[in-house]
Each structure stands twice: as structure tokens, then as C-alpha cells.
ZADRENTI-811920 format. One record per residue: x, y, z of N, C-alpha, C, O, CB in turn; residue number from 1. Coordinates in steps of 0.1 Angstrom, whole numbers, plus 5000, padded with zeros to 4 digits. Glycine has a CB too. Example, Ala and Ser with C-alpha at 12.3 -4.5 7.8 and 13.67 -1.06 7.14 Angstrom:
    nx    ny    nz   cax   cay   caz    cx    cy    cz    ox    oy    oz   cbx   cby   cbz   nr
  5132  4943  5078  5123  4955  5078  5132  4967  5078  5142  4967  5085  5113  4955  5090    1
  5128  4978  5071  5137  4989  5071  5129  5000  5079  5134  5011  5080  5141  4994  5057    2
This chain:
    nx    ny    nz   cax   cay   caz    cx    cy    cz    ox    oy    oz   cbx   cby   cbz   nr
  8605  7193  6760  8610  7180  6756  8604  7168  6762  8602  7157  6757  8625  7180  6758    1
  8599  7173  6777  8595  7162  6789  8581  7156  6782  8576  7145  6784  8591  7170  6806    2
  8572  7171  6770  8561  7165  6776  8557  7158  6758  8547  7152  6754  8548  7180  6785    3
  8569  7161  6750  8566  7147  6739  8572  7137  6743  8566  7126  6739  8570  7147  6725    4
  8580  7135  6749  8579  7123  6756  8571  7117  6764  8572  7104  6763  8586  7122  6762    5
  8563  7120  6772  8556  7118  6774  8542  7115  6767  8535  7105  6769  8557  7122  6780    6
  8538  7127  6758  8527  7118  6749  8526  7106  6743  8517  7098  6742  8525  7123  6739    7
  8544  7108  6737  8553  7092  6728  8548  7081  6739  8542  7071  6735  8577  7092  6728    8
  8549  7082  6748  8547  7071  6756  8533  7065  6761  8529  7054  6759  8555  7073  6767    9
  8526  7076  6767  8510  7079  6764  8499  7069  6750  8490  7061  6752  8510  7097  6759   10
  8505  7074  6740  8503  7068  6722  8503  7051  6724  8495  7042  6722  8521  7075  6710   11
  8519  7050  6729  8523  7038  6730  8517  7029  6737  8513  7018  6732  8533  7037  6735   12
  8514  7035  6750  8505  7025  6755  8491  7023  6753  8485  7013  6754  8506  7027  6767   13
  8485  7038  6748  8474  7031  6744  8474  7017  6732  8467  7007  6733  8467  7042  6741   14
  8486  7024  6720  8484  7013  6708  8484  6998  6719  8476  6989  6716  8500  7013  6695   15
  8492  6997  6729  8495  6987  6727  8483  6979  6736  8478  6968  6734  8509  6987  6730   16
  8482  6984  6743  8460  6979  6755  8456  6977  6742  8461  6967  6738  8445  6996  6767   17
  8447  6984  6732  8442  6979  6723  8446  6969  6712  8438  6961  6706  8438  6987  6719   18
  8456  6968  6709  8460  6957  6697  8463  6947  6710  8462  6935  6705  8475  6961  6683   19
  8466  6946  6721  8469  6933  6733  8456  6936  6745  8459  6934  6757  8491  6935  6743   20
  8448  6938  6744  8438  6940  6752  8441  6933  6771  8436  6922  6772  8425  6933  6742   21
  8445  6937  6780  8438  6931  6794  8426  6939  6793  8425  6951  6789  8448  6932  6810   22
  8414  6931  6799  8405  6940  6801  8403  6935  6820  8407  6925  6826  8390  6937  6789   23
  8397  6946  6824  8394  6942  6839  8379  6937  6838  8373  6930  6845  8397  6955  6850   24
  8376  6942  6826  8359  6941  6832  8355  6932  6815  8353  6939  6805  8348  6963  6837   25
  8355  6915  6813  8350  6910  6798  8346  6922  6790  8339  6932  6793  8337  6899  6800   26
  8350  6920  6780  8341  6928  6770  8330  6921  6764  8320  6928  6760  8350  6933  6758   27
  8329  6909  6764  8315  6904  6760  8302  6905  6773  8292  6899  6772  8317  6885  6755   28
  8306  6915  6786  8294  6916  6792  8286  6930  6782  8291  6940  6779  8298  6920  6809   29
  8276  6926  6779  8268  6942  6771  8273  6951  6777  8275  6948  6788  8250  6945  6772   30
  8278  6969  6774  8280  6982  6778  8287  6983  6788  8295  6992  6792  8269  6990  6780   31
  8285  6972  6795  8297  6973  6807  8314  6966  6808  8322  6966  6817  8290  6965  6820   32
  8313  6962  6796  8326  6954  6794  8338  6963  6789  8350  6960  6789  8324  6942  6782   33
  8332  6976  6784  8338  6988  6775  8340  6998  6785  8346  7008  6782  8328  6993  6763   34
  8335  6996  6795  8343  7007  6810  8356  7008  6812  8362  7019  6812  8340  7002  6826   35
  8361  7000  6814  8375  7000  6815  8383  7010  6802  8391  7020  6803  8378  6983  6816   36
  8378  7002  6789  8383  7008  6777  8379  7024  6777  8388  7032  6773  8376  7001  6765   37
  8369  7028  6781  8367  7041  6781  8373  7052  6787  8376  7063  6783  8358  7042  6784   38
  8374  7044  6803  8384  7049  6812  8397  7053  6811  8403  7062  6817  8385  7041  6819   39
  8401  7044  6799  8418  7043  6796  8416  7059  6788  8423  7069  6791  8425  7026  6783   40
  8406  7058  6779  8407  7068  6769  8407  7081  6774  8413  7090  6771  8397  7067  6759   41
  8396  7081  6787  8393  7093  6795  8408  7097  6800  8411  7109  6800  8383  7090  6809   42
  8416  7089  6805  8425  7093  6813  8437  7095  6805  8447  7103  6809  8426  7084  6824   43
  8437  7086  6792  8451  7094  6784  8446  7108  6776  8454  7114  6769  8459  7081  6769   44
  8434  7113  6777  8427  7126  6771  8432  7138  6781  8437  7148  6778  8409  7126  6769   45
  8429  7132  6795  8429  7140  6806  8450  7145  6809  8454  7156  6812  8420  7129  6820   46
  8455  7135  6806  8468  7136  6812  8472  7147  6797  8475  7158  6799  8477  7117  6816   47
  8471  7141  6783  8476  7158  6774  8470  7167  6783  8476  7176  6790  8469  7163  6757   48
  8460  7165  6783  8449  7182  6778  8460  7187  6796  8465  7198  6795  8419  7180  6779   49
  8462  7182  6806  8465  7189  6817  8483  7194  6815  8489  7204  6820  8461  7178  6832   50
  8488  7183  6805  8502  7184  6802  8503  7200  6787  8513  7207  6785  8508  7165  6795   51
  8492  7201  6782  8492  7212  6772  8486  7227  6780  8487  7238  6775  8482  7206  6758   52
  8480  7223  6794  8476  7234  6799  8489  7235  6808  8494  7247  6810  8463  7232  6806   53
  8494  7225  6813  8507  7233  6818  8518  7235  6814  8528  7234  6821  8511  7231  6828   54
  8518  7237  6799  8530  7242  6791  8523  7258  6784  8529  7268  6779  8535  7228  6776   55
  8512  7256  6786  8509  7274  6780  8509  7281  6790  8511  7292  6786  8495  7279  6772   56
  8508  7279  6805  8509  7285  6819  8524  7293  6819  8528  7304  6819  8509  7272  6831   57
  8528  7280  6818  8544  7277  6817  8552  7291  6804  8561  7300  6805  8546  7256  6809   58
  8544  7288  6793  8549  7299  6784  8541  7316  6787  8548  7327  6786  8543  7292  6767   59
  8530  7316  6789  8528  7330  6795  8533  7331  6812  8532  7343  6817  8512  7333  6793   60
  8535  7325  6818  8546  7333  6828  8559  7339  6819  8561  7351  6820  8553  7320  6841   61
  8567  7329  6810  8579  7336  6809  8581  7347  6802  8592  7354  6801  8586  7328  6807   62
  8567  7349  6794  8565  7359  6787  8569  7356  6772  8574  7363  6764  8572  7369  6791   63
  8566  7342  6772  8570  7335  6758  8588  7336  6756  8596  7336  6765  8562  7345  6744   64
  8591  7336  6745  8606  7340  6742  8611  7352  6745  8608  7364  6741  8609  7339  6731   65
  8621  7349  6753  8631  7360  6759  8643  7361  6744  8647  7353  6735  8639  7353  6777   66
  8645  7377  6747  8658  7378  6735  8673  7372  6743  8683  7370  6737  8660  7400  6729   67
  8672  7371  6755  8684  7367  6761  8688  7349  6758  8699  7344  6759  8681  7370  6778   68
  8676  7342  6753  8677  7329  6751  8676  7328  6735  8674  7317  6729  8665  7321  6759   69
  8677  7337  6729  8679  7330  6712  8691  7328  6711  8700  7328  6719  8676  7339  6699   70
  8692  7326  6697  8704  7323  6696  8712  7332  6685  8722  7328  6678  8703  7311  6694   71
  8706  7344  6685  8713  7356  6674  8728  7357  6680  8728  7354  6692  8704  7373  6674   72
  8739  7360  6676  8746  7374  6679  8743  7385  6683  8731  7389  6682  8750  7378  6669   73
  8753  7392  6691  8748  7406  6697  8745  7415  6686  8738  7425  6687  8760  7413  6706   74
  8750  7412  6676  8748  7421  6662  8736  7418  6657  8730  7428  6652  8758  7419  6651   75
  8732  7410  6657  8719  7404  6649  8710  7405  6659  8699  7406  6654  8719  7389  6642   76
  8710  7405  6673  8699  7410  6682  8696  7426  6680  8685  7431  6677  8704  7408  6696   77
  8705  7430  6682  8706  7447  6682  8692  7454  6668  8682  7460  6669  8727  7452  6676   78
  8701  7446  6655  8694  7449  6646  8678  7445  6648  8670  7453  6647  8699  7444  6633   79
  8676  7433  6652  8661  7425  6655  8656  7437  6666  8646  7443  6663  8663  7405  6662   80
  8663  7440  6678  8655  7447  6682  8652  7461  6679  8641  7467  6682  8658  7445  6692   81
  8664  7468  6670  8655  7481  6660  8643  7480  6651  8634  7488  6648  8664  7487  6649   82
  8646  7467  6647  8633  7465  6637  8620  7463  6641  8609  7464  6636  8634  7455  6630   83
  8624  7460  6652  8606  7455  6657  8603  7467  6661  8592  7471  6658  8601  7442  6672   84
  8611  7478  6667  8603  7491  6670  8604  7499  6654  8598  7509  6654  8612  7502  6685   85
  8608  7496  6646  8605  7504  6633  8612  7514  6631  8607  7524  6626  8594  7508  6632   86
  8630  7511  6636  8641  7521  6635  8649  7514  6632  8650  7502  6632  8645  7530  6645   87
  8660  7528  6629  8673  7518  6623  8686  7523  6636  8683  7532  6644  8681  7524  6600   88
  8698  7516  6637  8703  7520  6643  8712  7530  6649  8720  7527  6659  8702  7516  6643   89
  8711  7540  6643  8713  7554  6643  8703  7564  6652  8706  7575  6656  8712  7557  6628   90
  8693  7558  6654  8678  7566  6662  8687  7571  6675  8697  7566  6679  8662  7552  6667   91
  8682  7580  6680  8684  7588  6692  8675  7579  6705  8668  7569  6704  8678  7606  6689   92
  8677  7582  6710  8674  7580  6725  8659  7583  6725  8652  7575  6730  8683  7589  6735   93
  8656  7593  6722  8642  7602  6724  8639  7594  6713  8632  7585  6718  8641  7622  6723   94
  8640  7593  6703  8630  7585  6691  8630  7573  6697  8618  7570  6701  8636  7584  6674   95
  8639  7564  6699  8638  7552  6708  8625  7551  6715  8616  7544  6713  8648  7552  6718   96
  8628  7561  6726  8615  7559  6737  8597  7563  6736  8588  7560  6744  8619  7568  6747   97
  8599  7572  6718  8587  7579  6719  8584  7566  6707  8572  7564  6702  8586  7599  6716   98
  8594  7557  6702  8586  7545  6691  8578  7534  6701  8569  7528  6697  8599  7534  6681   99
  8583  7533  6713  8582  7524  6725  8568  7526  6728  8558  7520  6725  8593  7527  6738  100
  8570  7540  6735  8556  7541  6740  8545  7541  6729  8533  7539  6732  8554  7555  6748  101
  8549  7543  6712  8535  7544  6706  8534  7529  6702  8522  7526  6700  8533  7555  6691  102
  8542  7519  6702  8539  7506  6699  8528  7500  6712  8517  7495  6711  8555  7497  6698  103
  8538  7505  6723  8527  7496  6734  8517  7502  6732  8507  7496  6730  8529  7496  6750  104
  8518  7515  6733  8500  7517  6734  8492  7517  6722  8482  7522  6720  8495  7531  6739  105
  8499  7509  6712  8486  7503  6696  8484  7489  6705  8472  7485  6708  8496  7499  6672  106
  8496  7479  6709  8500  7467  6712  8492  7463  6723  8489  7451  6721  8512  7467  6716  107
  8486  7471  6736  8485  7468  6748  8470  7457  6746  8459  7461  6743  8485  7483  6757  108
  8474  7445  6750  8463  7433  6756  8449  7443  6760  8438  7444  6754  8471  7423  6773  109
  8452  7447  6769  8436  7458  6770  8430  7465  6760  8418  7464  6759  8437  7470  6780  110
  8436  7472  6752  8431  7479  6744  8425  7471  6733  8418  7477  6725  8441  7488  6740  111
  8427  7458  6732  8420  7450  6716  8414  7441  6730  8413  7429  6725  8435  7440  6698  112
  8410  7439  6742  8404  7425  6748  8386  7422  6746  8378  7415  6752  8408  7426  6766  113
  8385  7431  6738  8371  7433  6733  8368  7427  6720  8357  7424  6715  8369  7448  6732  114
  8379  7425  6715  8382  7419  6698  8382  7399  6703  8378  7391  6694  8406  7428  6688  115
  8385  7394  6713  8382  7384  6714  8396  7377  6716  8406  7383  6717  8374  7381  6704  116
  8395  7365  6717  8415  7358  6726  8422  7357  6713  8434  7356  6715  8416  7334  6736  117
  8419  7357  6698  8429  7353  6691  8434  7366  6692  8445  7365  6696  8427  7346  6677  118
  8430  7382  6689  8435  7392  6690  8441  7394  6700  8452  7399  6697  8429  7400  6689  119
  8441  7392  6715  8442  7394  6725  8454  7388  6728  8460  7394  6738  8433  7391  6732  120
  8462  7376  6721  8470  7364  6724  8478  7374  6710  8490  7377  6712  8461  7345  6722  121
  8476  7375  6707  8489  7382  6693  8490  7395  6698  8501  7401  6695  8484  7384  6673  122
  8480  7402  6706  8486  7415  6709  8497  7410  6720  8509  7413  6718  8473  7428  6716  123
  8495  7403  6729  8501  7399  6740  8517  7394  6734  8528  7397  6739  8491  7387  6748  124
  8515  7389  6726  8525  7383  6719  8536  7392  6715  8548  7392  6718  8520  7378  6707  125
  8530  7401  6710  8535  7416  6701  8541  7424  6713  8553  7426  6713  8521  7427  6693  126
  8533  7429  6727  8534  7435  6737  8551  7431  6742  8561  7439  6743  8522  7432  6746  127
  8549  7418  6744  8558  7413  6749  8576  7412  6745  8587  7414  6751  8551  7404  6750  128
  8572  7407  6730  8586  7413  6718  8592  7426  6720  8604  7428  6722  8581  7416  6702  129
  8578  7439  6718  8586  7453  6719  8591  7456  6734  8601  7463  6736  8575  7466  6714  130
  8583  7451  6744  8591  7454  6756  8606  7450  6756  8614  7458  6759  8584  7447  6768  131
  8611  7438  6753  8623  7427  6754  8630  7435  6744  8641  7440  6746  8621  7408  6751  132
  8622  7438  6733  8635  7447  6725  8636  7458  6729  8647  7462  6725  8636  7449  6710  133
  8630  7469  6736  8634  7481  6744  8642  7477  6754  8652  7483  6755  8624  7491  6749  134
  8639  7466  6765  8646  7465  6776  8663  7465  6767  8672  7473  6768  8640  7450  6785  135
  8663  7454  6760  8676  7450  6756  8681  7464  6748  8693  7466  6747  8676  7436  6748  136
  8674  7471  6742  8684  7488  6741  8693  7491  6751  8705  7491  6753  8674  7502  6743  137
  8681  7495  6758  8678  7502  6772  8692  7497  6775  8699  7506  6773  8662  7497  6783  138
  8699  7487  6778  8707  7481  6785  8719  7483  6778  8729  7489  6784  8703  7469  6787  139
  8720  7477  6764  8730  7483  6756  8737  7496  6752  8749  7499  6749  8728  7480  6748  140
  8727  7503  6753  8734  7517  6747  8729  7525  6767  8728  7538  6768  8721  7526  6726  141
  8727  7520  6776  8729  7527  6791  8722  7536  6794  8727  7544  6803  8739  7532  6794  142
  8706  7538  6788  8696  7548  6793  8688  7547  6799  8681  7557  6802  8692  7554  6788  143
């Protein structure tokens, strides 16, 4: 939430230097009057690009979305997490664990890191879903 606000404000100020200009340095000196202007641009480029690098940091520490922070029902989690392993909820324990292990190991980040980051970033993606929906079995039904 912090960091569109902060762009909002970023935006703002640039609109507003250019349509109300202070300059530190004339703009009618030739190439050197446009330093300052450049500067501004360098540094509202620099402040996203460091605010969008530390929100994807930020999202792969937590492992993206957790099933504990949505906002399903326990009933509508349960089912979300049968489905992503590709059972219904009737499955045994043993089918449970042997869907688990064959998802991660199609799923696993290593196994596709040769295919390049967009593969690598959706396996990771994927990896991460089927773990959270086995943990959250795992926990519900006590194995």
C-alpha cells in the first residue's frame, strides 16, 4: 500500500518541477542547464526501480501467498487445497502424499532452471501453492 503511495507522490512531484520549474542550474546555459532536470529524472527512476526491487524480495521471502492469509472459508480452503494436488476429498492419506511428491518433483525450480526465469518463476510459483496446500492437509486431517 506504502509503495503506491509513494509512487502517487513521486508522479506528483515530478508533474509538478516541470509544469513550475525551480531550476538550480538556468536552463538557457547550453547542456548544462538540463543537469539538474536530469538528475530529478535519475533519481525518481532510481527510488521505483529500488521500491519494486524491494517488494519482489519482500514477496519471494514470504513465499508469495500464504493459504493462512486468504480469505476463503475453511471449507473452500480444504477444497482449493485438494484441487491443486488433483484429488477430491475423500483421498487417503497415502494418495495424498504420493500426489505431493509427484507434483514437486514435475514443479521443482531446479528441474525447469535451464528453461530460463519466466519458467523458473511459475515453477516456483506452482512449487510453492502445492507445498501450502499439503502443509495445510497435513495439519487438518493430523498426519
Amino acid at each position: 500500500m506504502w509503495r503506491i503511495f509513494l509512487k502517487t507522490i513521486l508522479v506528483i512531484v515530478g508533474l509538478i518541477y516541470f509544469l513550475f520549474p525551480f531550476d538550480l542550474i538556468r536552463d538557457f546555459i547550453p547542456f548544462i542547464g538540463y543537469t539538474d532536470d536530469l538528475a530529478l529524472i535519475i533519481w525518481i527512476i532510481y527510488l521505483v526501480n529500488k521500491i519494486k526491487k524491494a517488494q519482489d524480495s519482500k514477496n519471494q521471502k514470504n513465499g508469495y501467498k500464504n493459504f493462512r492469509d486468504s480469505a476463503f472459508s475453511d471449507k473452500n480452503k480444504i477444497k482449493t487445497c485438494f484441487e491443486i494436488l488433483g484429488l477430491d476429498e475423500n483421498s487417503s492419506n497415502e494418495e495424498i502424499k504420493k500426489a505431493y511428491r509427484e507434483l514437486v518433483a514435475k514443479y521443482h525450480p531446479d528441474k525447469v532452471e535451464h528453461l530460463g526465469d519466466e519458467f523458473k518463476n511459475f515453477a516456483h510459483e506452482k512449487f510453492v501453492e502445492i507445498k501450502n496446500a499439503y502443509e495445510e492437509i497435513k495439519e487438518i486431517r493430523g498426519f
